[in-house]
N, C-alpha and C positions, 0 to 999 in steps of 0.2 A: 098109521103110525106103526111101524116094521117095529122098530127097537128104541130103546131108551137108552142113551149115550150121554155118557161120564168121560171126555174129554180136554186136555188141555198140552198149550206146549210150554210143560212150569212140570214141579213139582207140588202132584197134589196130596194134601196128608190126608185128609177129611173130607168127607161131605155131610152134613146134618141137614136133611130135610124134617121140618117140623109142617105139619097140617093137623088144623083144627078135629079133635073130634074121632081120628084117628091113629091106629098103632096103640101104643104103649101108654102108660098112667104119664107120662112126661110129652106125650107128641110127639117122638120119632119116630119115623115111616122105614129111615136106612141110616147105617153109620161103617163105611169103609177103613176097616183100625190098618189096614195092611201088616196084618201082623204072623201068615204065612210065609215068608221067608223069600224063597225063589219059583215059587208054584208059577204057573200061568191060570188063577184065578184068584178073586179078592171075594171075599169074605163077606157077605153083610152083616155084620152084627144084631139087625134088629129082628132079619125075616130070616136068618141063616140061611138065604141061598147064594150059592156061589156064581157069579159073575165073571164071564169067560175076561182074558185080557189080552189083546190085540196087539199086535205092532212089535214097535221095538222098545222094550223099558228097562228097566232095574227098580229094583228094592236098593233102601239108600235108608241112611239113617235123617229122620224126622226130629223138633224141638222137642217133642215127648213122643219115644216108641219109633216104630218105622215110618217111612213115606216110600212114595210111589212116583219116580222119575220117569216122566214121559218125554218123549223123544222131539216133541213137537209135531213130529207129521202124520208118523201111522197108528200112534198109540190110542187106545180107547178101551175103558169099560163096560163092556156090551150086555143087556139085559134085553128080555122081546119085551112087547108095551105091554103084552097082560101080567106081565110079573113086575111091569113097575109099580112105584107107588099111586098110590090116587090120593092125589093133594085137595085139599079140600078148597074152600071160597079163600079160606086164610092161609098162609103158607109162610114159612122163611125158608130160603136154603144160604148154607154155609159151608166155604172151603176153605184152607189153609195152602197158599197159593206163593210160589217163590217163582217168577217167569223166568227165563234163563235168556232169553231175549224174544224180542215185540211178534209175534203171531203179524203174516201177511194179510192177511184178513180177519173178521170174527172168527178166534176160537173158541170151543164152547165148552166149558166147564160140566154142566151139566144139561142136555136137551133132550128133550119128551115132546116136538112137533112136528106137524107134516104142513110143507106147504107154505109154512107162515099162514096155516088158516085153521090149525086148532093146534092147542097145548102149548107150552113152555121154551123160554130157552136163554140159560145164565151165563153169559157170554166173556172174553174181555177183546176188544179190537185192534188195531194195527197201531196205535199209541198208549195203548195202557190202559184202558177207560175200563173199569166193569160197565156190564148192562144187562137188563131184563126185557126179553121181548115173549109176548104172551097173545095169547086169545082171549079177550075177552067179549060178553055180546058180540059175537060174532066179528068182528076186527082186530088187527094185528096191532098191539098196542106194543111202543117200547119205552124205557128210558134210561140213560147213560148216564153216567158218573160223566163231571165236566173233570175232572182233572186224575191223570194215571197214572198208576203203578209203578215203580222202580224196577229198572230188572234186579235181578240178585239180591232181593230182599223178601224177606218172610212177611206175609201179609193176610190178615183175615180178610174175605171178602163175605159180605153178608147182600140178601136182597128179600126182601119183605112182602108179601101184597094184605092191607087188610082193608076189607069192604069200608064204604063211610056207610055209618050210621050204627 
């Protein structure tokens, strides 16, 4: 796993990754306020590392504060995988997600995998669906929302994993 990529062709305000047991008295691992201006890097708010920014974007005004207009094709959040987070067995990640129209294939909001054989990846595909596809015991596990996304509409996406038992 080269890099851990923060990804979409929307407008994304936020990411909130929550993992058990980790980071801060609340569980944030990272929180991207894009609240630099016109810099070409984003801010994490929880680990203060600066995260290069890729492509072609803008800064754009957000429902609370700034957001971060990605272009759809080249834009990306780039971190290498040892300075990503490490999500524990429990995790949510959360974005604030406005698509400006439908991604040709899975675009990936936020992914940490290599291979489709280990790590993460919080998706939405060529009709609107979010999805999580992940490693776990050793196989590629995924699943999709059955019904999608509006373009031009402001929308929380959220995606969970917790153990049973």
């Amino acid at each position: 796993m080269k890099k851990w990529i923060c990804s979409a062709g929307c407008v994304l305000l936020s990411i909130l990754c929550a993992a058990a047991g980790i980071a801060a008295d609340d569980g944030l691992v990272a929180w991207w306020r894009f609240e630099q201006g016109n810099a070409k890097v984003a801010l994490d708010n929880v680990s203060g590392i600066k995260d290069q920014i890729k492509g072609n974007f803008k800064f754009t005004r957000g429902s609370t504060g700034n957001a971060l207009e990605f272009d759809g094709l080249t834009t990306s959040v780039v971190r290498t995988s040892a300075q990503a987070p490490k999500l524990g067995r429990a995790f949510t990640i959360e974005s604030w997600i406005a698509l400006g129209g439908y991604p040709w294939n899975w675009c990936p909001i936020v992914s940490q995998e290599k291979d489709e054989e280990s790590g993460y990846y919080f998706g939405v595909d060529s009709q609107g669906h979010a999805g999580m596809r992940l490693a776990i015991d050793g196989s590629w596990r995924a699943v999709t929302l059955s019904f999608g996304l509006r373009s031009n509409q402001l929308k929380s996406v959220k995606t969970s994993l917790r153990p049973a038992g």
